[in-house]
C-alpha positions as CSV (number, residue, x, y, z in Angstrom):
1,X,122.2,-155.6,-60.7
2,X,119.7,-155.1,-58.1
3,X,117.2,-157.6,-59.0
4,X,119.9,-160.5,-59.0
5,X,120.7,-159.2,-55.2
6,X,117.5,-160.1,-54.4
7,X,117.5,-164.0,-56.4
8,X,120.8,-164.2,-55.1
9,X,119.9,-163.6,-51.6
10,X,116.7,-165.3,-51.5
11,X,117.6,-168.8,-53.2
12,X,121.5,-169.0,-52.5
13,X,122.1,-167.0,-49.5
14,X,118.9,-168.0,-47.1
15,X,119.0,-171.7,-48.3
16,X,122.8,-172.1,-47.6
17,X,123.1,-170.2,-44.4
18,X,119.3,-172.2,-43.4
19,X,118.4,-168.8,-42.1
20,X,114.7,-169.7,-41.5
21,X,115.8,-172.2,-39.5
22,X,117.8,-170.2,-37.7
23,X,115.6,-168.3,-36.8
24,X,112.6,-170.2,-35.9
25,X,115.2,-172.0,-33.3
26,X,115.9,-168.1,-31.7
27,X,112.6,-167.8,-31.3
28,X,111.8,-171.2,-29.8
29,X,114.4,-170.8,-27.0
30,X,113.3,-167.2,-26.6
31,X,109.4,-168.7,-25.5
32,X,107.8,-166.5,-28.4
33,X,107.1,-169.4,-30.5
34,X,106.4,-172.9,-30.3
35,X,106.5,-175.6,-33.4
36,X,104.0,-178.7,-33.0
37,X,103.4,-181.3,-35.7
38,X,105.2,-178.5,-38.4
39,X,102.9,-175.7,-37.7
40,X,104.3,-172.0,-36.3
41,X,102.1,-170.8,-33.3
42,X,102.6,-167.5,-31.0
43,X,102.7,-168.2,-27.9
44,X,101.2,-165.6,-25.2
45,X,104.6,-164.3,-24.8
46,X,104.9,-163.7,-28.9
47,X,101.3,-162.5,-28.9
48,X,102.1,-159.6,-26.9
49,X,105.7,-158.5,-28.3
50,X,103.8,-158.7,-31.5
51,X,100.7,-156.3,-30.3
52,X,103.3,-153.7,-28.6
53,X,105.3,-154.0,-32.2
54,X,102.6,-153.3,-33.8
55,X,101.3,-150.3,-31.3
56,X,104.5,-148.9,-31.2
57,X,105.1,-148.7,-34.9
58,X,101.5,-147.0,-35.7
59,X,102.3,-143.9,-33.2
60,X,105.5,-143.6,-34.2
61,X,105.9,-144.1,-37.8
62,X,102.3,-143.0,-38.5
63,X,102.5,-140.1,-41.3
64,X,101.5,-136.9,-40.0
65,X,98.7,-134.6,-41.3
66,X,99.7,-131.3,-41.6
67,X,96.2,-130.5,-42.2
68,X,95.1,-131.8,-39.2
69,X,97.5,-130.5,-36.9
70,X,95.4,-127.2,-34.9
71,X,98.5,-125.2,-33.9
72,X,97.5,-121.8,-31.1
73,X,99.5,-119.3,-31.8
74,X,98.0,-116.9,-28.6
């Protein structure tokens, strides 16, 4: 059942509801894209939401080592 979700969702679901496009027109009017001659570019504006995504998810989702971790206890 799970695996059809995902055929169902990817070739019925995104085609009928155009949700790529959808989404490539959000980001257009939000200035983090632009589209010239087919092609996908970030602009500066995307660049940086992009870097502080990526910053922000490798401090805080980052797995911890225990091992590594020097607790004082005096």
């Amino acid at each position: 059942m799970a695996g059809r979700f995902g055929e169902v969702f990817t070739d019925e679901y995104m085609h009928e509801f155009r949700l790529v496009d959808v989404r490539l027109t959000e980001q257009d009017e939000s200035g983090t894209i632009k589209i010239e001659n087919g092609c996908v570019m970030l602009t500066d504006r995307g660049q940086t939401i992009a870097s502080v995504s990526v910053f922000f998810e490798a401090i805080c989702f980052r797995p911890i080592d225990c091992c590594a971790v020097n607790i004082r206890t005096t």
